[in-house]
N, C-alpha and C positions, 0 to 999 in steps of 0.2 A: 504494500500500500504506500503511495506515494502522499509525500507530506502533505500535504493542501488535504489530502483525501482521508488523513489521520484528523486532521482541525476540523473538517466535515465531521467526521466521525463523533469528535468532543460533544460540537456543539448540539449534536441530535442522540446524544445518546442516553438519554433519560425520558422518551417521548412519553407520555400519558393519553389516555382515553380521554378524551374532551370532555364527558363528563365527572373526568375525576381529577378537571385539573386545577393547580390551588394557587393560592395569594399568600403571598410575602408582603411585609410593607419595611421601610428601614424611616424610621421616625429621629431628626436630630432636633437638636433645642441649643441656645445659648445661656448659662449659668451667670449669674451673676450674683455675688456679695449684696447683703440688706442697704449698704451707704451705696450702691451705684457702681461697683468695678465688676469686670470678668476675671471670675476664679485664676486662678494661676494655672498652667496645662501639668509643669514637670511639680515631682514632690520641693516643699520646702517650707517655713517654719508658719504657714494657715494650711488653713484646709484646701486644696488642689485638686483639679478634675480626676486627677491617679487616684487622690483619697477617695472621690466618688466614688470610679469604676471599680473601685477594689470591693466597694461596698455593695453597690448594684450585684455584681456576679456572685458575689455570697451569695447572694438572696432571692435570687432569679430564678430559680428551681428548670421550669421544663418550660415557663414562658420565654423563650428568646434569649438572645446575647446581647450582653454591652460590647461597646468599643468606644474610643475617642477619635474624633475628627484630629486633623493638625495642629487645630490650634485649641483644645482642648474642649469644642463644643462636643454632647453626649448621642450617641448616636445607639438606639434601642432597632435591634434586627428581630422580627417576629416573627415565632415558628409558623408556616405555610398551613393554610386553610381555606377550604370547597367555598365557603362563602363570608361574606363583610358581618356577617353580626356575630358568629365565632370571633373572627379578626378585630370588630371589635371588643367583646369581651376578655380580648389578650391584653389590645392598648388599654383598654379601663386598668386593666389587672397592674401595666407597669408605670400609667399613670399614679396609679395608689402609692406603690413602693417608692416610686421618685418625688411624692409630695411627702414624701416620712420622712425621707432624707432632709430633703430641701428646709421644710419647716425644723430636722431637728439643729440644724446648723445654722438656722438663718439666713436662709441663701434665697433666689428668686429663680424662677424661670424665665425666660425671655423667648416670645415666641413668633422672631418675624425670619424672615426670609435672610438680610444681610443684618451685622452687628448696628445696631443705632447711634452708637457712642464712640467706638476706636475704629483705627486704622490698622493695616498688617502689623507696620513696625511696632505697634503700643504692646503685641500680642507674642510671646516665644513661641517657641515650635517645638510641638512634641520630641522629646529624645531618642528617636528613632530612625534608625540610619536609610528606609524605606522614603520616608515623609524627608530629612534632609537630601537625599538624591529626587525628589524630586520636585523641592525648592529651586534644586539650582538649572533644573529640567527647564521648567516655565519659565524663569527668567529669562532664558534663552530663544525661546518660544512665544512668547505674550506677553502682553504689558498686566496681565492683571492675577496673574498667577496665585502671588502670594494673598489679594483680598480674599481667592475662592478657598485657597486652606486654611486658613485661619477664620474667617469675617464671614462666613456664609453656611446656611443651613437649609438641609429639602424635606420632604417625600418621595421617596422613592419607594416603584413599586415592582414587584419580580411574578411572572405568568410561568407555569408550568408550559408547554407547547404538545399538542397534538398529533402534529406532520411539519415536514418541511412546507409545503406549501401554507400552513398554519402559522407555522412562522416567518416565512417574509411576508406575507397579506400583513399577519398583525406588526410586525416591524414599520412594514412601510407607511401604514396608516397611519400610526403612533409621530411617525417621522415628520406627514404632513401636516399632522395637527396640531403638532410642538407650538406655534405659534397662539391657537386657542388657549392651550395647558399656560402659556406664560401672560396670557393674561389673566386669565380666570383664577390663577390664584397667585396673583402678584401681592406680595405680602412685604416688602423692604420699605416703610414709607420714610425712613431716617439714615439719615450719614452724615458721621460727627456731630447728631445732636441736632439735625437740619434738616427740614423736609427736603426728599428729593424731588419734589415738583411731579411731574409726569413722565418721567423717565423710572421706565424699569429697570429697577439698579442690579436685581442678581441675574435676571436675560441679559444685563449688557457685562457685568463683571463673566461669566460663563462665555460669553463668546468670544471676548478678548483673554481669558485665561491661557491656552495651548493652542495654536491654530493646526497642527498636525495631529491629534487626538481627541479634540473637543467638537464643539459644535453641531447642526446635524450632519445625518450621511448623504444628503445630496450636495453639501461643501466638500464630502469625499468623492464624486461623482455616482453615489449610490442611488439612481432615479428611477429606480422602477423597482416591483414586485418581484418582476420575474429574476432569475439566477442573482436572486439578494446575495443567500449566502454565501454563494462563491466570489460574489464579488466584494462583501466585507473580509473575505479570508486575504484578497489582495491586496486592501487598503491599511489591513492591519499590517500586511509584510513587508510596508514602507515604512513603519513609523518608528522615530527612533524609541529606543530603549530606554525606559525612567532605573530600570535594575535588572538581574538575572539573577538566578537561583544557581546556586555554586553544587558539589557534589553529596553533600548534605543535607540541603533544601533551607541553605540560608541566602539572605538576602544581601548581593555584593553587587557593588559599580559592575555597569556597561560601557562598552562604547560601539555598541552594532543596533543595527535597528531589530526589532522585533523579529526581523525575518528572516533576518543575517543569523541572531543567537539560533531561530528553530534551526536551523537549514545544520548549521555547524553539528548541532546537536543529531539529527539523520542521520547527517553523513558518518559520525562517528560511531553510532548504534546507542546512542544513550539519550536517548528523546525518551522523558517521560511525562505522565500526563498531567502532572502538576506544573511540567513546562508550559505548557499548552496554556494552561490556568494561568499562568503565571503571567502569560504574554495578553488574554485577553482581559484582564483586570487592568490593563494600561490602558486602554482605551476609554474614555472620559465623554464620548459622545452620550448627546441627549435621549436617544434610546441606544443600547447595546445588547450585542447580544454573548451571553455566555455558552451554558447546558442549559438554559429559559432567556426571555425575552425580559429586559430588566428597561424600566421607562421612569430617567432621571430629571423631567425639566422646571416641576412645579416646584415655587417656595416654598417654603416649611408654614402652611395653615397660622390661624391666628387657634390659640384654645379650645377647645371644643370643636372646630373645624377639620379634626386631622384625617378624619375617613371622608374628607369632599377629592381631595383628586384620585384617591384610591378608585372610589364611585363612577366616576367621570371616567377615568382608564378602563375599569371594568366593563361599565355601561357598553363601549364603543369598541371592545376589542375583545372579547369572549364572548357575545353576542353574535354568532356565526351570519343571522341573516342583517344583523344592521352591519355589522361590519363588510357587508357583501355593498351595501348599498353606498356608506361610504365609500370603500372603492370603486366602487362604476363611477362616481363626481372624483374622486382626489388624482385618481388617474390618467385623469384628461389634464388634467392642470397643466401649463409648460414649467419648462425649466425657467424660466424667466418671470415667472408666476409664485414661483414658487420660492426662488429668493428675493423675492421684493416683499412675501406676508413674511420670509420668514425676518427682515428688516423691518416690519412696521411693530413688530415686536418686542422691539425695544425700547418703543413710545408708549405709554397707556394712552391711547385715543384710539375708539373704535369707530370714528369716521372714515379714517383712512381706509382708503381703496385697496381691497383685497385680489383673489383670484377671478375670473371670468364677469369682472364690474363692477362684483357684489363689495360692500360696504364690511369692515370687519367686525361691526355688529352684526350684521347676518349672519357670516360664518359662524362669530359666536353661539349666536342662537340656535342655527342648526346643528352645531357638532351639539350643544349642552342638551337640547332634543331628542335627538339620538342617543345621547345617554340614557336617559328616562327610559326609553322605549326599550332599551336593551336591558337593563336593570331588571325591567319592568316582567323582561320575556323568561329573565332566569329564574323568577319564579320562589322570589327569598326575601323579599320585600327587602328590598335594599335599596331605593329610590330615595326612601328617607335619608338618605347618608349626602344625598345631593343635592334633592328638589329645592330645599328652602336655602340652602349657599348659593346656589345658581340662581335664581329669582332675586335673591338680594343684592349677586354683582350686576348684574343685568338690568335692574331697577338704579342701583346707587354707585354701580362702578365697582373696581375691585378693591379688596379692603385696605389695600394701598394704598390710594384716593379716600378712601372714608376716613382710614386714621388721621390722618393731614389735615381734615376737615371740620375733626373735634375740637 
């Protein structure tokens, strides 16, 4: 089997029954001290996001794993489940334990999209030699590297996959709609203390981050459904290398791209599959694909919001016959269509002129539509997780715009 045909392999090798396929969500937040600061990332003489996470994983039992982002915001991974009111009864579950913490230390939650208050430099960086190689990655790369690892928090949401064709339809859709997802939960409404006006601050920090690993897949020339995944296997085999796993399975400097490291590793007979892993966890684009379809674009929700993009994702991409139908419309789009919504993107104004005329209020309306309807079809009353967030951006704007406005 030839390499490309081994990364094939990776990425479809966990396929599931459509109807047994489940939801991930990876939930972060920003910490902050009761007077106004963000906790410290590395240990030292207060309480530090490490104190957190030491304390989190004690206690976490069989709901999910912690980890720390960069710059030491909390990042809760939730074990996979058939449907959103199990999922959420996990998040309620690590909500509980992280307000036990929080209150018992005096700390606060902070819960927008980019930090309100600091800047990268105000912020250290994790101790770890992963996250330092690929500080120095992005600078090389984009201007805004260091805000996304330290200064910024999401939603992200991970699909089980049925068939290859299962997975590029849902990839590609997820890809077109990237610009809906960033507005509908645009959540950053502060920088340094300052409204950011109508600029979506973590769309524009995210696509100035890494321009060779980030952004969407039709900035890799990924434009179509069809041979997705052989053709993300080639856009990943250009990009350089943020690390490589050594003969161990530690993590040590590169200096080859992604495809350069597998190829070497082939040729030599020692390719293995944590390689593979290894290579496609660099990849930072807004949706990616691993062994599941993983859809990174939306802010991190404001409180009680945090199952609306989950809902929104679900609605339009495990819903086999709505997602049938938004690709018969997403597909026609051109390419020149299609990077100009995904630029208006980084404006909150849903005047501007989207695909085939229409107004980017419309498109909002119809992709958040089709959610509903999809939601609607899975048959789990899971619309409540959406109807009333969507109705409230859609009426007042996204909550990025409302907080600015209090």
């Amino acid at each position: 089997m030839i390499l490309h045909d081994k990364i094939r392999a990776f990425i479809l090798s966990q396929l599931v029954p459509a109807e047994s396929r489940t939801i991930g969500i990876e939930e972060e937040c920003f910490i902050y001290t009761a007077d106004n600061r963000r906790i410290p990332v590395n240990p030292c003489d207060e309480f530090s996001a490490t104190d957190l996470l030491c304390i989190m994983n004690e206690n976490v039992g069989t709901n999910g794993i912690y980890s720390l982002e960069p710059g030491g915001q909390l990042e809760w991974s939730s074990p996979p489940y058939r449907n959103l009111n199990t999922l959420f009864s996990a998040l309620g579950k690590h909500k509980q334990a992280l307000m036990e913490v929080v209150n018992a230390n005096d700390l606060r939650i902070i819960s927008y999209g980019v930090d309100p208050n600091y800047g990268p430099d105000d912020i250290d960086l994790i101790d770890q030699l992963k996250y330092q190689l690929m500080n120095v990655n992005m600078e090389q790369n984009g201007t805004r590297g260091k805000w996304m690892m330290r200064n910024t928090t999401s939603v992200q949401i991970n699909y089980d996959i049925a068939s290859e064709k299962d997975m590029e339809d849902m990839t590609f859709v997820a890809d077109c709609l990237q610009p809906v997802s960033a507005y509908l939960f645009a959540n950053s409404p502060f920088q340094f203390g300052k409204s950011t006006g109508n600029q979506n601050l973590r769309n524009v920090i995210w696509e100035n981050t890494d321009n060779p690993r980030c952004r969407n897949l039709i900035d890799h020339g990924i434009n179509s459904q069809e041979g997705l995944i052989d053709r993300y296997i080639e856009y990943i085999m250009t990009v350089p290398g943020i690390f490589e796993l050594n003969e161990t399975g530690m993590i040590v400097d590169t200096n080859q791209t992604l495809g350069e490291r597998l190829i070497d590793l082939e040729t030599r007979g020692e390719l293995r599959t944590e390689d593979i892993q290894a290579a496609l966890h660099q990849i930072f684009t807004n949706v990616r694909l691993k062994h599941l379809v993983e859809v990174r674009g939306a802010d991190r929700p404001p409180q009680g919001y945090e199952m609306a993009p989950v809902a929104f994702w679900t609605g339009v991409l495990t819903s086999e016959t709505v997602r049938d139908e938004i690709l018969s419309v997403v597909k026609n789009w051109s390419v020149e269509e299609r990077h100009q919504f995904n630029k208006a993107a980084l404006v909150l104004d849903d005047t501007q002129k989207g695909p085939q005329g229409k107004s980017y209020r419309e498109w909002n309306q119809w992709a958040g539509n089709f959610a509903l309807v999809g939601l609607k079809e899975r048959g789990w009353r899971e619309e409540k997780f959406f109807e009333e967030f969507f109705e409230t951006v859609m009426k007042n704007g996204p909550f990025d715009l409302q907080t600015q406005a209090k």
